[in-house]
C-alpha positions as CSV (number, residue, x, y, z in Angstrom):
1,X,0.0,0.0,0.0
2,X,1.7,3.3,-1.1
3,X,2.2,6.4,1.5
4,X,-0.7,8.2,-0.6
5,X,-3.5,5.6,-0.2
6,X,-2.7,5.0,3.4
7,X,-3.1,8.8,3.9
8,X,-6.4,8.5,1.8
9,X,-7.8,6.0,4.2
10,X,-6.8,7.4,7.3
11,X,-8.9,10.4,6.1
12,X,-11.8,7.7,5.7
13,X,-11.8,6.6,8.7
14,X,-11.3,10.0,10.2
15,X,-14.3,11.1,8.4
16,X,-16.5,8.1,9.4
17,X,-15.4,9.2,13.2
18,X,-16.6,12.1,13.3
19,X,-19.5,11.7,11.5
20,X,-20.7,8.6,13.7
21,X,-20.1,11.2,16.8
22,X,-21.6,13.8,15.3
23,X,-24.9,12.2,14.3
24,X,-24.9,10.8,17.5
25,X,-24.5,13.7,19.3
26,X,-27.0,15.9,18.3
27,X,-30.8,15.6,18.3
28,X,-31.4,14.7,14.9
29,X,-32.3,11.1,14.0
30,X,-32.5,9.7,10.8
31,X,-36.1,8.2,10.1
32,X,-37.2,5.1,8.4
33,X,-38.6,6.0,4.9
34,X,-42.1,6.3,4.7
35,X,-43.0,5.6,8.0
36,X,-44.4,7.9,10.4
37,X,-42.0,8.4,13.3
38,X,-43.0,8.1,16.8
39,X,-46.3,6.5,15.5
40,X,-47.5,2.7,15.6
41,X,-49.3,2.6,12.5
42,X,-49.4,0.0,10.4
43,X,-52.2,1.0,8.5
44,X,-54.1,4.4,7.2
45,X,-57.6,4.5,6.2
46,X,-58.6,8.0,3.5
47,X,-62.3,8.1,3.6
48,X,-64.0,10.8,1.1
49,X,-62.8,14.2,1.3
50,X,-65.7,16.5,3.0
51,X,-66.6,19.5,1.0
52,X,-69.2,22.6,0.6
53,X,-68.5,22.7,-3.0
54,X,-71.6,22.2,-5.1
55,X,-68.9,21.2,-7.6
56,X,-69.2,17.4,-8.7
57,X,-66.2,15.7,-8.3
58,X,-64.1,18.0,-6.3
59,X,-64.4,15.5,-3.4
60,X,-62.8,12.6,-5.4
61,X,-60.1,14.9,-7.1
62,X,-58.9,15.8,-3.8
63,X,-59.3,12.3,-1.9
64,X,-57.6,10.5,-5.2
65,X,-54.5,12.9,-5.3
66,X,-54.4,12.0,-1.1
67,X,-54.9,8.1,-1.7
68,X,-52.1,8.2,-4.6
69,X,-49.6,10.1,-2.1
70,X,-49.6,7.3,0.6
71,X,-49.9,4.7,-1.9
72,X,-47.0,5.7,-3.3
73,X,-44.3,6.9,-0.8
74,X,-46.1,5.7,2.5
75,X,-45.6,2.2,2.7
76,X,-48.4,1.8,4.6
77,X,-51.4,0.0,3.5
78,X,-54.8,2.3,2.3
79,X,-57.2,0.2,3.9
80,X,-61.2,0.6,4.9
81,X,-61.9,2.7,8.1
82,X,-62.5,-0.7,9.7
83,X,-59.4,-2.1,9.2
84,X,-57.1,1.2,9.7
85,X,-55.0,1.9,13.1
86,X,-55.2,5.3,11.6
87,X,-57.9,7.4,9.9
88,X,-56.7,10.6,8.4
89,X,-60.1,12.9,8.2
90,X,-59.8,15.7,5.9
91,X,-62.6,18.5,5.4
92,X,-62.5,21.2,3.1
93,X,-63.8,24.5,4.8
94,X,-63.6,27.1,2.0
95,X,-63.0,27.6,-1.7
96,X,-62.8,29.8,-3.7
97,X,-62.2,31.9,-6.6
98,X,-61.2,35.8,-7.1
99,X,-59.7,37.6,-10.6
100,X,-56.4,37.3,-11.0
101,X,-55.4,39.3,-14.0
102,X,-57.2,41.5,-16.6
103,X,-57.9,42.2,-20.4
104,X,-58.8,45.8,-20.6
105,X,-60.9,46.5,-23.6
106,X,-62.1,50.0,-25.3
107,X,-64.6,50.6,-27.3
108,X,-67.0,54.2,-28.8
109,X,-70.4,53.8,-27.1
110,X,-72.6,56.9,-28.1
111,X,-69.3,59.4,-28.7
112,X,-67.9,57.8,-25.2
113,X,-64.6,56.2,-24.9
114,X,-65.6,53.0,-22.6
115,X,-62.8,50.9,-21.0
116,X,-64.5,47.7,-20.4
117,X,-62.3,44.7,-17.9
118,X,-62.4,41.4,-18.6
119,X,-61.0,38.6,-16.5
120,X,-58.3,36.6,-18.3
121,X,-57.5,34.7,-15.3
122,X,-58.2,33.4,-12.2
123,X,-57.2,32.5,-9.0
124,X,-58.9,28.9,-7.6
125,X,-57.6,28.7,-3.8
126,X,-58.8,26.1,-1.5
127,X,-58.7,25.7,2.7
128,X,-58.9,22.8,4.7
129,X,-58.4,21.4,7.7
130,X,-56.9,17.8,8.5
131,X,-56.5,15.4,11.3
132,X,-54.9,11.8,11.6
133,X,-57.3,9.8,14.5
134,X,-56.0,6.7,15.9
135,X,-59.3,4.6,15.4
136,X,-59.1,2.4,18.3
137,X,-59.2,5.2,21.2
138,X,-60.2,8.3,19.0
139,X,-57.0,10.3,20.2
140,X,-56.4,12.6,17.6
141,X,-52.5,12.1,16.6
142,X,-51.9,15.4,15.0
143,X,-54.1,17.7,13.9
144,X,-53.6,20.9,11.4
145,X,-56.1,23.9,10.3
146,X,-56.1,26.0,7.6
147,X,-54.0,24.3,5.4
148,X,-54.4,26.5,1.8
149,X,-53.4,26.2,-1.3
150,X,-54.0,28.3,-4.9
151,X,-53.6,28.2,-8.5
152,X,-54.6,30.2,-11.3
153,X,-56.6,28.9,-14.6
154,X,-57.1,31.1,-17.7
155,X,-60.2,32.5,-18.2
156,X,-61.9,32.5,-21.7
157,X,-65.1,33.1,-24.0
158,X,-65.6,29.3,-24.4
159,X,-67.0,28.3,-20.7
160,X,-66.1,24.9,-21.7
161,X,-62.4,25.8,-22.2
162,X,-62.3,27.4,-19.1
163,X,-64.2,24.7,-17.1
164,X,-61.2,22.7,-18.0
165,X,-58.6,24.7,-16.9
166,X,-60.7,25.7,-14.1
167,X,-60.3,21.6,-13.4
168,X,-56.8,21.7,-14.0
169,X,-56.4,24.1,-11.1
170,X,-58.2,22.0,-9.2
171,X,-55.9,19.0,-9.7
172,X,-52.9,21.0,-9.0
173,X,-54.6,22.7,-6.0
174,X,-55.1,18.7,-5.0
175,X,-52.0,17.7,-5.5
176,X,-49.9,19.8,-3.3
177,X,-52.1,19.6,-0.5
178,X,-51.8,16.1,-0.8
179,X,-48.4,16.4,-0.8
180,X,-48.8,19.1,2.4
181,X,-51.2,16.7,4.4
182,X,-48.4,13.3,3.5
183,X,-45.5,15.1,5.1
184,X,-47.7,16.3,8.3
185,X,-48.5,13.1,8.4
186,X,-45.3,11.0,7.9
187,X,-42.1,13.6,9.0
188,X,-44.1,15.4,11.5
189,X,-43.6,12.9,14.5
C-alpha cells in the first residue's frame, strides 16, 4: 500500500469518526422512509374528502391525489376505516375563486370612450383542515387547520375551455395539499 492511499484511508476513517459522533451527538435522528415516526401505525384508512362545493367531483379529485400520495411513498397499507390503526379525516372548509389578471378592452359607445375589464385569469384557492385519529381510542394524533393552497386557470369566452382549466387548477390545487397533508402526516412525528 503506497504512502498516498494510506493517507487517503486514514482520512476515511477519520471522516467516518466524526460523522458517527456527530450524528450521535446531536438531536437529529435519521427516520425510516415512509413511516411515520413516533407513530405505531401500520395501517391508514382515507375516507372521502368533506366539501361545501356544489362542484361534482371535487371531493374525489382531492381524496384521489391523497390516496395516490400514501400509496405511493407511505408504505403503509390504504385500507377501509374498519381495518385502519389510523384514519386521516380531511374537510375542506372554504374555496374559492377571485380575478387574478385582466384584459382591458375599449370601445366608442354613443361618442364615449368606454374601458370595459375582462377577467383573463383566475385564482382557484382552497382551505382545509386535516387530522390523523387513531381509530381504536379516537385520540387525535396530529391535527392541522387552515391548510391553503392556490392556482390560477385562464379564463376564456368558451365556458367549456375554461371549465377545463378551471379543473386543471383544481388538480394542481389537490395535489400539493396532498403532498402538504403526507409530510404532516409521515415527518411530523
Amino acid at each position: 500500500m503506497t504512502s498516498r492511499s494510506k493517507s487517503s484511508c486514514t482520512r476515511f476513517i477519520l471522516f467516518l469518526v466524526f460523522f458517527a459522533l456527530g450524528a450521535g451527538s446531536c438531536a437529529y435522528r435519521f427516520q425510516q422512509i415512509g413511516k411515520p415516526h413516533g407513530l405505531e401505525i401500520t395501517s391508514i384508512a382515507i375516507p372521502m374528502v368533506k366539501s361545501p362545493s356544489s362542484t361534482l367531483g371535487f371531493e374525489t379529485e382531492f381524496t384521489r391525489n391523497i390516496r395516490e400520495e400514501f400509496i405511493d411513498y407511505s408504505g403503509l397499507p390504504v385500507v377501509s376505516k374498519e381495518g385502519a390503526d389510523g384514519v386521516l379525516e380531511i374537510r375542506i372548509t372554504r374555496i374559492g375563486s377571485n380575478p387574478f389578471t385582466y384584459t382591458a378592452d375599449e370601445r366608442n359607445v354613443q361618442g364615449r370612450t368606454v374601458q370595459y375589464e375582462t377577467t383573463s385569469r383566475r385564482w382557484l384557492w382552497v382551505k382545509m383542515d386535516a387530522r390523523l385519529v387513531d381509530r381504536a381510542s379516537g385520540r387525535i394524533l396530529w391535527e392541522q387547520k387552515g391548510m391553503e393552497d392556490k392556482a390560477y386557470y385562464q379564463v376564456t369566452t368558451d365556458p367549456l375551455q375554461t371549465r377545463y382549466y378551471r379543473r386543471l387548477a383544481v388538480g394542481q390545487v389537490a395535489r400539493n395539499l396532498a403532498k402538504k397533508i403526507y409530510a404532516q402526516t409521515m415527518e411530523r412525528f
